[in-house]
PLY file of the C-alpha trace (Angstrom):
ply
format ascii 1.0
element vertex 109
property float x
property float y
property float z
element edge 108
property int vertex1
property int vertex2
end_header
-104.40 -167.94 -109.25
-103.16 -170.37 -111.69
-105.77 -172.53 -113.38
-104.79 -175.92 -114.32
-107.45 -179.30 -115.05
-107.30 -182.42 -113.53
-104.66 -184.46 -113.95
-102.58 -182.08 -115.55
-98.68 -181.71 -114.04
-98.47 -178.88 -111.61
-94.87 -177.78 -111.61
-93.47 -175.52 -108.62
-90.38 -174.34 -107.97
-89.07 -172.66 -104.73
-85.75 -170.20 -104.84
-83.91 -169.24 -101.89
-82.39 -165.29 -102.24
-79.23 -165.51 -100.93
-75.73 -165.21 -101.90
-74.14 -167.72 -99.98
-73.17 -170.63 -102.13
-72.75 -173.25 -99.25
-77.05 -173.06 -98.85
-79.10 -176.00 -99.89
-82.85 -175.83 -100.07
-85.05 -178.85 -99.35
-88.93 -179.72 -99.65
-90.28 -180.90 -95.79
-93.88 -180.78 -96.38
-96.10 -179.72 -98.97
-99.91 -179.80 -97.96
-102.96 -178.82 -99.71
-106.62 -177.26 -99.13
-109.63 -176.02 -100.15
-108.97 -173.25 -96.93
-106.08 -171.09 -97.33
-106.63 -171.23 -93.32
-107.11 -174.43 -92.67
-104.24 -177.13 -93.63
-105.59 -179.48 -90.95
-109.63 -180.16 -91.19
-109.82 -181.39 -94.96
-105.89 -181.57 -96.44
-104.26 -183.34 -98.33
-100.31 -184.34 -97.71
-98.50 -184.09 -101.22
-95.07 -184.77 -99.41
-94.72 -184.92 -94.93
-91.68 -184.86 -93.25
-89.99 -185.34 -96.37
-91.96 -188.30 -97.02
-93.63 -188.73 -100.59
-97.40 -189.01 -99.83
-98.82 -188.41 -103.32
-97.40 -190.91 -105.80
-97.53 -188.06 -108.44
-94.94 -186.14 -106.78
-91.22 -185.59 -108.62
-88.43 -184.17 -107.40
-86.38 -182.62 -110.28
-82.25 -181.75 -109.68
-81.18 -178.26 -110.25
-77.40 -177.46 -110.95
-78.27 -174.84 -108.32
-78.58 -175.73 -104.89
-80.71 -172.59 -103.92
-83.12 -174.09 -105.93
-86.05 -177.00 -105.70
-87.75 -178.24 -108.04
-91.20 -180.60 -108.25
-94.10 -181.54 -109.96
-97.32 -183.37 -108.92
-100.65 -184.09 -110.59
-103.89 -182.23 -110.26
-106.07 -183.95 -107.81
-109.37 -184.73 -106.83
-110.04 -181.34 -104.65
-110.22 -179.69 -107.91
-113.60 -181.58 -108.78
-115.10 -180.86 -105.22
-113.60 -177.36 -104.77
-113.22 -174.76 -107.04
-110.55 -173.36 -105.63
-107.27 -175.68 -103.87
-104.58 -173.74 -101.94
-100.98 -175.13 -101.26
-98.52 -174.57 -98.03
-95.18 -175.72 -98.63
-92.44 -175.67 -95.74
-89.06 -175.75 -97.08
-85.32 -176.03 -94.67
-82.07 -174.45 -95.58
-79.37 -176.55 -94.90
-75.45 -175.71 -94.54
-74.42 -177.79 -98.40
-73.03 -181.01 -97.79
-73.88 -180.84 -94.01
-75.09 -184.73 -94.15
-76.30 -184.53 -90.49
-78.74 -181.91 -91.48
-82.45 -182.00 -92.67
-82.10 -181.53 -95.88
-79.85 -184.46 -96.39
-81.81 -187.12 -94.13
-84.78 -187.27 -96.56
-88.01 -189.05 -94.97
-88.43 -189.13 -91.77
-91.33 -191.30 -90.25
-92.93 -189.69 -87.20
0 1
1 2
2 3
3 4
4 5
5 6
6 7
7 8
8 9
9 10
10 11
11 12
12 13
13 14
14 15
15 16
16 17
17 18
18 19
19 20
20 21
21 22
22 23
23 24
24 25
25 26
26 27
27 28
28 29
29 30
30 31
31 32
32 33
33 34
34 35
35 36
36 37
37 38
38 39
39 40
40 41
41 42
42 43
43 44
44 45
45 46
46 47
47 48
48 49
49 50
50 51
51 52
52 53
53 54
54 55
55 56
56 57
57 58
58 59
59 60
60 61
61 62
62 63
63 64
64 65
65 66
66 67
67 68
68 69
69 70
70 71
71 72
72 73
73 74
74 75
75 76
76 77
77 78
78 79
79 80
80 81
81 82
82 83
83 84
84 85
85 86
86 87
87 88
88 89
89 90
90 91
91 92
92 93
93 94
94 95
95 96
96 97
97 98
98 99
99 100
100 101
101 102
102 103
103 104
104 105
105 106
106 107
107 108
């Protein structure tokens, strides 16, 4: 676990192990939960279909594309639940494939 207090800057980053330069990674969704089994019944949507949901939420550049990087503050679940769990669902994209996901950004469904 990794303990942090409310309102303090969560910082994640997600690396994709491969050795093909012409990879980008993107962030789709980002959802958390007091249930590391349940993302659906009491969640909370940090970022949806690429779509910023939590105003908190950054998106920092990397020089590297196998690499994304983002930060978003500590939120209420942490007062109500001792315990908050994240599931993040990142695509791999084909770099500078503009038709792809990962170069679309939010999509509204």
């Amino acid at each position: 676990p990794y303990y942090i207090d409310l309102n303090q800057n969560l910082y994640l980053q997600a690396y994709l192990h491969s050795s093909d330069p012409n990879l980008t990674v993107f962030v789709d969704t980002c959802v958390a939960s007091p249930d590391p089994h349940d993302f659906n019944t009491l969640a909370y949507d940090i970022i949806k279909n690429g779509c910023i949901r939590d105003a908190s939420y950054v998106t920092y550049r990397s020089p590297y594309n196998h690499f994304a990087r983002f930060k978003f503050n500590a939120f209420e679940f942490i007062s109500r639940h001792t315990l908050v769990y994240l599931r993040c669902e990142l695509v791999v994209c084909r770099l500078r494939d503009y038709s792809s996901r990962c170069y679309r950004g939010c999509i509204s469904r």
